[in-house]
Backbone bond lengths (Angstrom), bond angles and torsions (degrees), N, CA, C in turn:
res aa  C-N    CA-C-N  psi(-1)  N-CA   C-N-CA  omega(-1)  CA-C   N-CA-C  phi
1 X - - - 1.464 - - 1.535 111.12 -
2 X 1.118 125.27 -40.75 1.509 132.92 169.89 1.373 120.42 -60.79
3 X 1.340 119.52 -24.77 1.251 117.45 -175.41 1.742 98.06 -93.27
4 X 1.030 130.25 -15.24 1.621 152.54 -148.27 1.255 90.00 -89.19
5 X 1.506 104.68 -62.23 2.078 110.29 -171.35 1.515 102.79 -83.08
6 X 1.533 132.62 3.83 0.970 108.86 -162.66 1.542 90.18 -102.28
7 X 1.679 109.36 -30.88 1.576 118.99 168.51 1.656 115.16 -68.05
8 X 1.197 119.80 4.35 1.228 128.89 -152.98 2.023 77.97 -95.67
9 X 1.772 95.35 -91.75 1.531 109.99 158.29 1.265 120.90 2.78
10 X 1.781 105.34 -74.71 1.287 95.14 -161.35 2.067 108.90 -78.39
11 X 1.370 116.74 -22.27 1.124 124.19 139.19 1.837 126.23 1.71
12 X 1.281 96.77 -77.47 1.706 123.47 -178.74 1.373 116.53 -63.00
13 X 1.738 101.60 -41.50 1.535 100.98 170.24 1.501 122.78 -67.84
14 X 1.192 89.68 -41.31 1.399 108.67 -179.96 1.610 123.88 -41.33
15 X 1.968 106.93 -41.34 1.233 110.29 178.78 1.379 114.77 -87.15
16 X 1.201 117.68 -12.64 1.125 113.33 -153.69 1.898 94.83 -106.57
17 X 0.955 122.88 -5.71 1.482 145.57 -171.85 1.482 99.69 -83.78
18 X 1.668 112.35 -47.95 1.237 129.56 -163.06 1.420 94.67 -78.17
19 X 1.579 131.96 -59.15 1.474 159.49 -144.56 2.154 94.64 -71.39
20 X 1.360 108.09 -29.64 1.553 121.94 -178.87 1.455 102.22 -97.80
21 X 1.156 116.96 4.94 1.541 97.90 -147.40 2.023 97.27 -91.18
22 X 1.410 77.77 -37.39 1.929 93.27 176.42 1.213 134.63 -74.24
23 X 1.320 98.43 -18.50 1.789 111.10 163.88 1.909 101.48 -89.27
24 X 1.221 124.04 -24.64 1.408 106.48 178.62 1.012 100.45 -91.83
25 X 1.480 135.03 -19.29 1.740 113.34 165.85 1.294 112.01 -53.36
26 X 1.604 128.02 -59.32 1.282 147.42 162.37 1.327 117.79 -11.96
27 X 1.462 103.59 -47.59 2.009 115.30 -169.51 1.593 99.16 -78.85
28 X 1.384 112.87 -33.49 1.510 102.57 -149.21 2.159 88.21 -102.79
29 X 1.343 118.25 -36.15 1.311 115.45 157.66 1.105 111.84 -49.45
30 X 1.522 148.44 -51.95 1.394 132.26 -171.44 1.665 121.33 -81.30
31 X 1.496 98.59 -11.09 1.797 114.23 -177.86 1.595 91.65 -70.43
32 X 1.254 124.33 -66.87 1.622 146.05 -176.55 2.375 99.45 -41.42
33 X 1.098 140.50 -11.71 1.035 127.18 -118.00 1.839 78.01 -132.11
34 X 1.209 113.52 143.36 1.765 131.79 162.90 1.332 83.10 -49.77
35 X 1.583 124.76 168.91 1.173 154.50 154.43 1.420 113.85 -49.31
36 X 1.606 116.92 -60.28 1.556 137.92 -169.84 1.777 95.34 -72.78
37 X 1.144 138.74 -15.01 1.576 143.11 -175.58 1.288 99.01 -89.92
38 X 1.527 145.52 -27.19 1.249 131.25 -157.25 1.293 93.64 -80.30
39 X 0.996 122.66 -82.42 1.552 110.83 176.78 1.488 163.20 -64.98
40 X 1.006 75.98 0.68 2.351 113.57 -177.50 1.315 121.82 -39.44
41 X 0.811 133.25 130.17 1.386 139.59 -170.57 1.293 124.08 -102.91
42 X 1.361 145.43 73.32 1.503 98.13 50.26 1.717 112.15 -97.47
43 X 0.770 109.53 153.06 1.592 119.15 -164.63 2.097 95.75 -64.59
44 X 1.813 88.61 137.58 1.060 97.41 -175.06 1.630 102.08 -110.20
45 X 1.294 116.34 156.67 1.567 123.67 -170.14 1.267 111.67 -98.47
46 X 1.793 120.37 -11.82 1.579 106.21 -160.98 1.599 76.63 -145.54
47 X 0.909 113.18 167.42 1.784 141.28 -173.32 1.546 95.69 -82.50
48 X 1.013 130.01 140.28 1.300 132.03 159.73 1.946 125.05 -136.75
49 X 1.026 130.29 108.13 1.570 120.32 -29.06 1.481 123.15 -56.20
50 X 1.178 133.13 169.97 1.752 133.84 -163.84 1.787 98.91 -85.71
51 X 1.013 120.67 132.67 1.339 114.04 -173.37 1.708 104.80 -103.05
52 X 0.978 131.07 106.67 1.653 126.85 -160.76 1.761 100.08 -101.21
53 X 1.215 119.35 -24.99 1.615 139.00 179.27 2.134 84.61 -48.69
54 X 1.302 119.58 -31.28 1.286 112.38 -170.54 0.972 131.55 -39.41
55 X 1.636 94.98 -51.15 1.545 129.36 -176.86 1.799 94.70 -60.80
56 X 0.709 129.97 -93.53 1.881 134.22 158.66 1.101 96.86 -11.11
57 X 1.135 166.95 108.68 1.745 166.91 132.82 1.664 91.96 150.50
58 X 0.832 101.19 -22.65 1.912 89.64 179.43 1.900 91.25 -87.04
59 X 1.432 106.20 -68.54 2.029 97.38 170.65 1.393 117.03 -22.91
60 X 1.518 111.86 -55.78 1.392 124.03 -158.12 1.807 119.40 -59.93
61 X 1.472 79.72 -28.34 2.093 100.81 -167.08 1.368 113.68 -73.77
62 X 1.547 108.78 -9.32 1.481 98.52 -164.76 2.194 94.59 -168.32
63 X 1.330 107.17 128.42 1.437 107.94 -179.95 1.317 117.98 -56.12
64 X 1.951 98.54 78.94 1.792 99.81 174.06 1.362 127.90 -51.23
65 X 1.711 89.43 -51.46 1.784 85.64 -171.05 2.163 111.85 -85.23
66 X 1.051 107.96 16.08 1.103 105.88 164.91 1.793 115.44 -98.26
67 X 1.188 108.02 -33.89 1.929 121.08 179.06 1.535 92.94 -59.39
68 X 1.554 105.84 -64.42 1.707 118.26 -173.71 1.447 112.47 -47.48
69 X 1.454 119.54 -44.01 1.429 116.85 165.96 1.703 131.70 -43.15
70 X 1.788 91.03 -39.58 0.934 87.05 -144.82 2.432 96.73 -107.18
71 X 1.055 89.66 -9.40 1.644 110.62 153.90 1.937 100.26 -78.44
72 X 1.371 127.21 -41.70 1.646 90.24 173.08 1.352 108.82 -92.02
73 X 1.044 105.81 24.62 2.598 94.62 170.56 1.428 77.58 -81.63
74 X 1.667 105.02 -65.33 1.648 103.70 -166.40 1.249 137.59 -32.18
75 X 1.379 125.73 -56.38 1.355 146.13 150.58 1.722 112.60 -43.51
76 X 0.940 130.46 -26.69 1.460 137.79 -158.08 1.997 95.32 -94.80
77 X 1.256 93.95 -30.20 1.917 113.08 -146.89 1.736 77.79 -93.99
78 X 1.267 119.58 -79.09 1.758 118.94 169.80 1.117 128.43 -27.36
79 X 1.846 112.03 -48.60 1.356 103.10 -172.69 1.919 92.39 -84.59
80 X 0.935 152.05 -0.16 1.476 137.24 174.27 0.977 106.81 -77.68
81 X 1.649 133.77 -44.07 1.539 157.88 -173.95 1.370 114.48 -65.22
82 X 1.207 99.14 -64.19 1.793 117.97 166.02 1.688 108.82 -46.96
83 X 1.114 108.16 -36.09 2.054 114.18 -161.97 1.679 96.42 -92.69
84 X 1.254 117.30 -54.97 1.580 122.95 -173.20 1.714 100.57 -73.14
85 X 1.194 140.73 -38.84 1.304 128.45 -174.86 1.542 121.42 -81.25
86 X 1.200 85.41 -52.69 1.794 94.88 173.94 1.249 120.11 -70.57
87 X 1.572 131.42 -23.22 1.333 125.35 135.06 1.651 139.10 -59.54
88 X 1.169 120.90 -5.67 1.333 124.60 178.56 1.276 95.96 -106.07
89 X 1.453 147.12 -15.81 1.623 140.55 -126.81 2.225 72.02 -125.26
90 X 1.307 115.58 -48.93 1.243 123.74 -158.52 1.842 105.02 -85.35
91 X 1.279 106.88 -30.07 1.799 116.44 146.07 0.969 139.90 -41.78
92 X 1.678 108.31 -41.30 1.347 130.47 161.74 1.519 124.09 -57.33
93 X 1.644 92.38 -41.44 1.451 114.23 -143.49 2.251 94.54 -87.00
94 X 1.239 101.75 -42.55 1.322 125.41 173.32 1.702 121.05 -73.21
95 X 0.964 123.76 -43.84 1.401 106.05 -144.64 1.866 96.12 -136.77
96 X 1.726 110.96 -8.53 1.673 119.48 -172.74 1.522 69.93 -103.20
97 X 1.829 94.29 153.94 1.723 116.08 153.05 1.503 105.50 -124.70
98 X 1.218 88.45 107.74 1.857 112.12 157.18 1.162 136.35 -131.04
99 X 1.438 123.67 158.17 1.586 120.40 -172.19 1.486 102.71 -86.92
100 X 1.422 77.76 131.99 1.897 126.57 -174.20 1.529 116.93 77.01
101 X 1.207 97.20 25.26 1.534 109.05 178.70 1.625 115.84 -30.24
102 X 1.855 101.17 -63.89 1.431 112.17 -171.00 1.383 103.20 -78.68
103 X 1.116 127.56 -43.12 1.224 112.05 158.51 1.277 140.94 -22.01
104 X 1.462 118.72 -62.01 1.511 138.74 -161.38 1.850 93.37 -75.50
105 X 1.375 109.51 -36.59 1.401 119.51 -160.89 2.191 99.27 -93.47
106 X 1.425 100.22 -21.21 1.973 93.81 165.03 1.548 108.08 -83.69
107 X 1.366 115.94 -19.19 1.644 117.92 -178.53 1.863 98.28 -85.70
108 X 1.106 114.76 -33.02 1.621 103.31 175.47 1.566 128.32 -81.49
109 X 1.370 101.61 7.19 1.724 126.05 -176.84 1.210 97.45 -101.97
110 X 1.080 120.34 -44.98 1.416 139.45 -176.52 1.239 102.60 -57.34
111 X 1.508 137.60 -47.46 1.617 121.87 -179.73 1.650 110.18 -66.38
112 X 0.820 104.80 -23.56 1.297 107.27 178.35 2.111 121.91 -46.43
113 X 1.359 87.96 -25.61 1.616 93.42 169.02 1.454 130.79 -113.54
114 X 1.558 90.34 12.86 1.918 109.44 178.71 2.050 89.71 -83.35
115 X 1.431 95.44 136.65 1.620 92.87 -168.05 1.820 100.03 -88.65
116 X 1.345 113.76 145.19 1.535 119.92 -166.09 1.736 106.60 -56.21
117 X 1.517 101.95 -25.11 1.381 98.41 -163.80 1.559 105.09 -64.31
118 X 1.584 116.92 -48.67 1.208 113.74 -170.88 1.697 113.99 -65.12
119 X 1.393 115.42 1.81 1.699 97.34 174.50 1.853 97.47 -115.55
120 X 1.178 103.25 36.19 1.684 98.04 -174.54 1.939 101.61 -89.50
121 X 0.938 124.05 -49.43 1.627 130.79 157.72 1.404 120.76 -40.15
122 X 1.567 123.00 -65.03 1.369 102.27 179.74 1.900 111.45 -84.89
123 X 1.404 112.60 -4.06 1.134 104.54 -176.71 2.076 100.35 -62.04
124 X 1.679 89.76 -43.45 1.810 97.07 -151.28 1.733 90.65 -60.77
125 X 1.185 105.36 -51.90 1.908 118.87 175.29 1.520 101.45 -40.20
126 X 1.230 137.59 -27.98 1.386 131.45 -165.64 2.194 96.77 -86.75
127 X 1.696 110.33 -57.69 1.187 114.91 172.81 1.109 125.67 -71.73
128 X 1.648 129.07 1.84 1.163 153.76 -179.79 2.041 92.25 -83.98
129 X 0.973 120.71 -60.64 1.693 134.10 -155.67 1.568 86.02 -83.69
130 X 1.571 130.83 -45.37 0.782 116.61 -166.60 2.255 117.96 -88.07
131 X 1.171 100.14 -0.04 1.535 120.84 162.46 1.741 108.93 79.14
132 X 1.498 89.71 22.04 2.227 101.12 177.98 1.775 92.96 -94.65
133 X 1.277 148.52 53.54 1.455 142.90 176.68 1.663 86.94 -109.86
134 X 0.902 114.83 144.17 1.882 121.53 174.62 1.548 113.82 48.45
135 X 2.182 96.14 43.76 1.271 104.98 169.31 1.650 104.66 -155.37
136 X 1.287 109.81 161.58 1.499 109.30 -167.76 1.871 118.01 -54.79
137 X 1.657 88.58 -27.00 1.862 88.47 -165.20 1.507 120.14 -65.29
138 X 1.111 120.04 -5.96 1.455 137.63 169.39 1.597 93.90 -50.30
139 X 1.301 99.11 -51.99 1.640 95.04 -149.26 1.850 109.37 -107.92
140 X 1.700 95.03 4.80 1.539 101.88 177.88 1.670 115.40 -102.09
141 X 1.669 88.63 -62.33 1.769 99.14 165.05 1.337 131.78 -3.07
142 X 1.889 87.77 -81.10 2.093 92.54 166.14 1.470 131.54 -14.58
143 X 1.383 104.87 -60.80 1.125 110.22 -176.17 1.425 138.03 -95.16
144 X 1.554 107.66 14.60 1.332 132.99 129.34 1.546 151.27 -64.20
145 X 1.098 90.96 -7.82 1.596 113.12 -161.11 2.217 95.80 -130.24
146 X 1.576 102.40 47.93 1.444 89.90 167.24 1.491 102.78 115.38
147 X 1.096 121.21 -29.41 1.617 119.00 -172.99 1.359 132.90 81.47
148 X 1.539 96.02 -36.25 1.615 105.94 179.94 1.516 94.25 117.28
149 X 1.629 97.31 151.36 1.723 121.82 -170.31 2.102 106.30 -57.77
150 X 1.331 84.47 -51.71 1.396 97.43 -175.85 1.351 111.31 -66.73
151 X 1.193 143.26 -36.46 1.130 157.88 -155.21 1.972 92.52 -89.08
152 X 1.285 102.83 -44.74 1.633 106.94 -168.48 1.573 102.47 -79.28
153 X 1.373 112.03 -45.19 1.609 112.24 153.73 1.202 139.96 -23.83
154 X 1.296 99.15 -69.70 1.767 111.05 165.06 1.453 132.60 -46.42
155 X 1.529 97.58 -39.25 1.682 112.65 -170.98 1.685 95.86 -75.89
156 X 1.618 87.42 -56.98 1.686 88.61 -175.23 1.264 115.17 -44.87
157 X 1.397 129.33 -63.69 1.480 118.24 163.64 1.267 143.18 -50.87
158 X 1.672 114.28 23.08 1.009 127.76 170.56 1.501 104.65 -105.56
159 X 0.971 94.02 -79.34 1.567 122.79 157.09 1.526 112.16 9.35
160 X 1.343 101.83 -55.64 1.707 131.68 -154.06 1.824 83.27 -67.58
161 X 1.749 98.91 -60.74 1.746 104.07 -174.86 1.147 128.27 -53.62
162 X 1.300 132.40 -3.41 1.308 146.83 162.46 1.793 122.50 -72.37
163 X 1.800 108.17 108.32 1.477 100.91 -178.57 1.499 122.76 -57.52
164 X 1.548 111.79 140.18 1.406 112.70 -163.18 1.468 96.90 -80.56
165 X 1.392 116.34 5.07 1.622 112.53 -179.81 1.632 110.55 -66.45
166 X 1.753 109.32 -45.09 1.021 82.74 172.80 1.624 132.62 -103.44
167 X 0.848 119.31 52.40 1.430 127.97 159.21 1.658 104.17 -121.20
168 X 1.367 142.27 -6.66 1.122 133.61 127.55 1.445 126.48 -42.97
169 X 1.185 112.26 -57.60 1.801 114.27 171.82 1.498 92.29 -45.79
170 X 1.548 138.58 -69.57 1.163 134.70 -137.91 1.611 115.97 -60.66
171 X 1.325 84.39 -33.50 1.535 107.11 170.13 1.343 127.74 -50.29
172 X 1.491 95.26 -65.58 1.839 103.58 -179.37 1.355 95.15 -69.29
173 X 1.263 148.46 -15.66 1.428 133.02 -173.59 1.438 103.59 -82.51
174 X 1.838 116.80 0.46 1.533 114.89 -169.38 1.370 118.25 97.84
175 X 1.172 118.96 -21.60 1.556 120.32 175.85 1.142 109.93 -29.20
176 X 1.679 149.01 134.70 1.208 140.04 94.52 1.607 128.54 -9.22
177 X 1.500 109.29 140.41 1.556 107.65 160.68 1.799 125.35 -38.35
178 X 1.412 77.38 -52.28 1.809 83.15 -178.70 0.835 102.87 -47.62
179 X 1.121 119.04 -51.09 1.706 126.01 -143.90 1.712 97.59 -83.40
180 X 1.258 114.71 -47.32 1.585 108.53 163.63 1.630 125.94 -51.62
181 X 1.362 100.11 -45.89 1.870 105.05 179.63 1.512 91.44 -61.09
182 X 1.194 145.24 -43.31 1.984 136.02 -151.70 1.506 87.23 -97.53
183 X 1.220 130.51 -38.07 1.814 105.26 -155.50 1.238 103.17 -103.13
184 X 1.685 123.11 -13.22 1.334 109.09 -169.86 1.228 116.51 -141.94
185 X 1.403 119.71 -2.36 1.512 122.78 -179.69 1.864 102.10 -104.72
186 X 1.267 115.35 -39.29 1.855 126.16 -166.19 1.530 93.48 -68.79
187 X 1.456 99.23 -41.61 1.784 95.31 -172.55 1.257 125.10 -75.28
188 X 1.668 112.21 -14.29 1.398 115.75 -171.86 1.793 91.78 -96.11
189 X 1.367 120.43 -10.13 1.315 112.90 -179.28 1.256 130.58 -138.85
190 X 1.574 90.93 53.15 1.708 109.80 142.17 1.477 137.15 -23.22
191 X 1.195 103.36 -61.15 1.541 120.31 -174.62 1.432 106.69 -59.88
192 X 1.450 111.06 -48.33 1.593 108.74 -176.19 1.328 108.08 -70.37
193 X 1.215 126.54 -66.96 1.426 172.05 -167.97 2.522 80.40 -38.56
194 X 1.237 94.13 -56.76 1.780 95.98 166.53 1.455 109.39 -61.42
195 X 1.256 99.88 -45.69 1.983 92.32 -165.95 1.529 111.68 -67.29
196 X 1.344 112.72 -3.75 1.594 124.24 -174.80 1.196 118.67 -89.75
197 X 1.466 111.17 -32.83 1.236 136.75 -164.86 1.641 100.73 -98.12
198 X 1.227 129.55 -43.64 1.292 125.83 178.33 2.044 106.68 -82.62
199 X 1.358 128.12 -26.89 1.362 108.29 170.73 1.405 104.40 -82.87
200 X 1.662 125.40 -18.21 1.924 112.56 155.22 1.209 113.07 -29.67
201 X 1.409 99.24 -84.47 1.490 132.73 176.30 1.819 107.24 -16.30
202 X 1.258 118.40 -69.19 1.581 131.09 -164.80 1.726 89.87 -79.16
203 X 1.067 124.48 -50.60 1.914 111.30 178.60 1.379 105.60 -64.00
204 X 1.389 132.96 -52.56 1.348 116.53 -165.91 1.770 118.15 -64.71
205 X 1.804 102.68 -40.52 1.627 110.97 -176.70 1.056 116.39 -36.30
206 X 1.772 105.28 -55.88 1.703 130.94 -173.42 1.368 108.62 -84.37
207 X 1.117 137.14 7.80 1.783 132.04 -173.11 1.496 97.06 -93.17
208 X 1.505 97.65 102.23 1.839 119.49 164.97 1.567 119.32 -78.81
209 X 1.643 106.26 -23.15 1.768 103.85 -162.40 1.474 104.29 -87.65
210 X 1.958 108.83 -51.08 1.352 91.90 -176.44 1.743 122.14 -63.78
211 X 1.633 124.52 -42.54 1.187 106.81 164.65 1.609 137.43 -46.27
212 X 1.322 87.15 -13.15 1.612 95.29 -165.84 1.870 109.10 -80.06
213 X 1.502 85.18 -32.40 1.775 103.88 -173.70 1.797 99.57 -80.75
214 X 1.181 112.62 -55.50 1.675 116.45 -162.34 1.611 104.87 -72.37
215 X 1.379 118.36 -36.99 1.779 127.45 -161.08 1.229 113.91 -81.60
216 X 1.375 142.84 92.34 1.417 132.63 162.45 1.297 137.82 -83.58
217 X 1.722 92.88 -15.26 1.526 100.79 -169.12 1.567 94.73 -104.27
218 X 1.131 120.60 110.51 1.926 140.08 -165.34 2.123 97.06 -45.02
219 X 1.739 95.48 -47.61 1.453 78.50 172.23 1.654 134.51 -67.53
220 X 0.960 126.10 15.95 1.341 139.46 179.90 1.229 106.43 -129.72
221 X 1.479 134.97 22.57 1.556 136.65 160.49 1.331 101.22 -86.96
222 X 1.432 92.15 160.85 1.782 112.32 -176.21 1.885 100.77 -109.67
223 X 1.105 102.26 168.31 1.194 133.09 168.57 1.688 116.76 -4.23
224 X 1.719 80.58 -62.16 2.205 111.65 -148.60 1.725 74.26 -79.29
225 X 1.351 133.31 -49.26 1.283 126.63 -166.82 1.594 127.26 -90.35
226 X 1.739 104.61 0.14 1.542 113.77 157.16 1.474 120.32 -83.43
227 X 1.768 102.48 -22.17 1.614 94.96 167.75 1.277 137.11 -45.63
228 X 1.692 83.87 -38.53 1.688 96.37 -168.07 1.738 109.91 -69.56
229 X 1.293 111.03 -2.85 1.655 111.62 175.39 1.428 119.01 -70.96
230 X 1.663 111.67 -4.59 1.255 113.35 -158.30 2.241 90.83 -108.78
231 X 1.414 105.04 3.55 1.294 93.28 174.21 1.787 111.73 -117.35
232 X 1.150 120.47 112.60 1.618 139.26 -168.48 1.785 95.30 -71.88
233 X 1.468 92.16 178.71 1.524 81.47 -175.63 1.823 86.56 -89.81
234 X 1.222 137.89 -37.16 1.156 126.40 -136.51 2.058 99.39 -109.49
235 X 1.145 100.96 -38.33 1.781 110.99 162.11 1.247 125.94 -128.45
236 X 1.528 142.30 178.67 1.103 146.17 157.81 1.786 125.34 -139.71
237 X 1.492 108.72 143.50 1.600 91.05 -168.19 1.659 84.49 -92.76
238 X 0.960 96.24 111.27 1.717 117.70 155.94 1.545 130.82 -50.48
239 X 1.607 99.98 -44.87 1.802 109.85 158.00 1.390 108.92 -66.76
240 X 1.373 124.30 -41.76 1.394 115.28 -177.70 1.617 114.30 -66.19
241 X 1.130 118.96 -45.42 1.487 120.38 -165.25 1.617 102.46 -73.67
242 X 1.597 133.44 -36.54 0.693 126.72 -168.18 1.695 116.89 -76.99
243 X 1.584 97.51 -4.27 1.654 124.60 -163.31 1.607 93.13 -72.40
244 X 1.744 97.44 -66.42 1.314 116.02 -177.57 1.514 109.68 -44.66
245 X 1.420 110.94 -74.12 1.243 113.52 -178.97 1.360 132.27 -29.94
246 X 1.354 94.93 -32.16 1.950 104.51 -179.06 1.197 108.58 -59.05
247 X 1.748 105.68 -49.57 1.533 123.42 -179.78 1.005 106.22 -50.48
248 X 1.585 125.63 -50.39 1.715 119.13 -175.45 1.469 114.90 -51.83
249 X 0.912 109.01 -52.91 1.908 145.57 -170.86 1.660 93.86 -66.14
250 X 1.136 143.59 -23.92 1.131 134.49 166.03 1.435 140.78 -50.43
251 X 1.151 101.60 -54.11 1.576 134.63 -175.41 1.950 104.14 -52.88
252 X 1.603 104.59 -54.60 1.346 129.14 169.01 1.709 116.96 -67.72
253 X 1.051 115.96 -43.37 1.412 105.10 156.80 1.382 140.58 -60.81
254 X 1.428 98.44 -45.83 1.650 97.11 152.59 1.271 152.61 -91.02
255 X 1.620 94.55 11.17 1.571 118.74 148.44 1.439 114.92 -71.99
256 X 1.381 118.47 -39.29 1.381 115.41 176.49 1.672 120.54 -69.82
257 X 0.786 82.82 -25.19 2.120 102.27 174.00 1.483 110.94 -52.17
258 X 1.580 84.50 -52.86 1.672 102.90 -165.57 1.345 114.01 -88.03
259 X 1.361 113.63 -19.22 1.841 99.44 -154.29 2.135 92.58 -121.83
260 X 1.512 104.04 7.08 1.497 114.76 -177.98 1.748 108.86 -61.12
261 X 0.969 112.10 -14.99 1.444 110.72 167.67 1.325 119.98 -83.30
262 X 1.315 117.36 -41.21 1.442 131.24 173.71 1.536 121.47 -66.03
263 X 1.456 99.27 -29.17 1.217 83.14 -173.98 1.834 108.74 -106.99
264 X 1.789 110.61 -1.05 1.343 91.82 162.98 1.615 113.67 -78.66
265 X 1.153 109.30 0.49 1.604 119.30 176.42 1.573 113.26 -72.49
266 X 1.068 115.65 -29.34 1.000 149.07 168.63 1.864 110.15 -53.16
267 X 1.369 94.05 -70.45 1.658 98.23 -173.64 1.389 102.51 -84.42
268 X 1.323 134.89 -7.54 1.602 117.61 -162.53 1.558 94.94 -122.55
269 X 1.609 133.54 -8.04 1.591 125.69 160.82 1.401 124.09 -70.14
270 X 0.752 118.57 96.86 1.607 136.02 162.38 1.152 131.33 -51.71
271 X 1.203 122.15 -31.92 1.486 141.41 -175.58 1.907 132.55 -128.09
272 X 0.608 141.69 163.86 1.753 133.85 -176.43 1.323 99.67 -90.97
273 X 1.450 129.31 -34.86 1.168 122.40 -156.91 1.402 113.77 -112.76
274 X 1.667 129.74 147.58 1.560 112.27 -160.53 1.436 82.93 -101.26
């Protein structure tokens, strides 16, 4: 059965790896491409010759390394927020006994199917009164305050797989909670504790709406919302945006390269202990 879900897993990646694979040929073939090639009829698949100067005039058009800066505080600020809350909230939720425990923790599963759109008004009205609109905490806060349902989910169900023996030992040896959540629960849960940190990572890079809603002042836009400089009302350079985009799209691809071991480690550990 283990080897079943593990072929199962790698299965899923597999299609869905494949299912991206033709639109990122697409992005990075049309970035490479003369102007008069993007659209030509009949449509050509490869650059002829590949114009790489793109990438250079696509940087040039719009403050890359200032957007890029300022998309990794963001990402950097989430994934710390996201990792420290939703692990202490799912600590609670797992391994403390208190009244209304399961309760408090079926009502926090439960947001999970309230749709984002309907809290986008009183959320903005809430940072609106409170004077964070055309400032980072819109988009940092959140993930201080709990991590998110899914995020507390995950851990917690890790969490759960961990024998309560040893955080009993830790105990009679005198341990504190703290001191139990940092020395003996974070370390046994790596694997999750990554998988949290890398779907941060991939929501915050790519998140166009909240910058788009909270950011007015252009120097404090990210990345996903400098793209959109590359579309005019009346044309768009298509080699350029797709130039940029690659660049955006980079960073995340070779996180996936790198961290693909970790994080099927991630989905296929069951337990704290090897």
């Amino acid at each position: 059965m283990k080897n079943i879900r593990i072929f199962t897993i790698y299965g899923v990646l597999a299609f869905f790896s494949i299912m991206y694979l033709i639109p990122l040929f697409w992005m990075i073939s049309t970035s490479l491409k003369p102007n008069e090639q993007v659209m030509s009829i009949p449509m050509k698949w490869f650059p002829n010759p590949p114009q790489w100067k793109n990438y250079v005039d696509a940087v040039k058009s719009f403050p890359f390394l200032r957007y890029a800066g300022n998309t990794l505080f963001l990402t950097a600020m989430n994934v710390i927020g996201n990792m420290f809350t939703a692990s202490l909230v799912a600590y609670s939720f797992s391994k403390l006994r208190w009244r209304g425990r399961d309760t408090l923790f079926y009502i926090t599963i439960a947001t999970m199917f309230i749709p984002g759109q309907v809290l986008i008004i009183p959320i903005y009205i809430l940072f609106t009164h409170l004077g964070w609109v055309n400032t980072y905490l819109p988009l940092i806060v959140p993930a201080f305050c709990g991590g998110g349902a899914f995020n507390i989910f995950l851990l917690r169900q890790f969490f759960v797989s961990i024998p309560d023996e040893l955080l009993e030992s830790a105990r009679i040896d005198g341990a504190s909670e703290l001191k139990i959540f940092f020395k003996v629960i974070l370390p046994l849960s790596r694997p999750a504790l990554f998988t949290v940190a890398l779907f941060t990572i991939v929501f915050t890079w790519n998140d166009f709406f909240g910058p788009l809603i909270y950011l007015h002042d252009p120097s404090k836009w990210t990345l996903a919302i400098g793209l959109r400089s590359f579309q005019q009302q009346y044309s768009t350079d298509w080699n350029l945006l797709m130039a940029a985009s690659t660049l955006t799209a980079l960073p995340l691809i070779v996180l996936y390269f790198v961290a693909q071991e970790k994080m099927m480690r991630g989905f296929t550990l069951r337990t704290g202990i090897k």
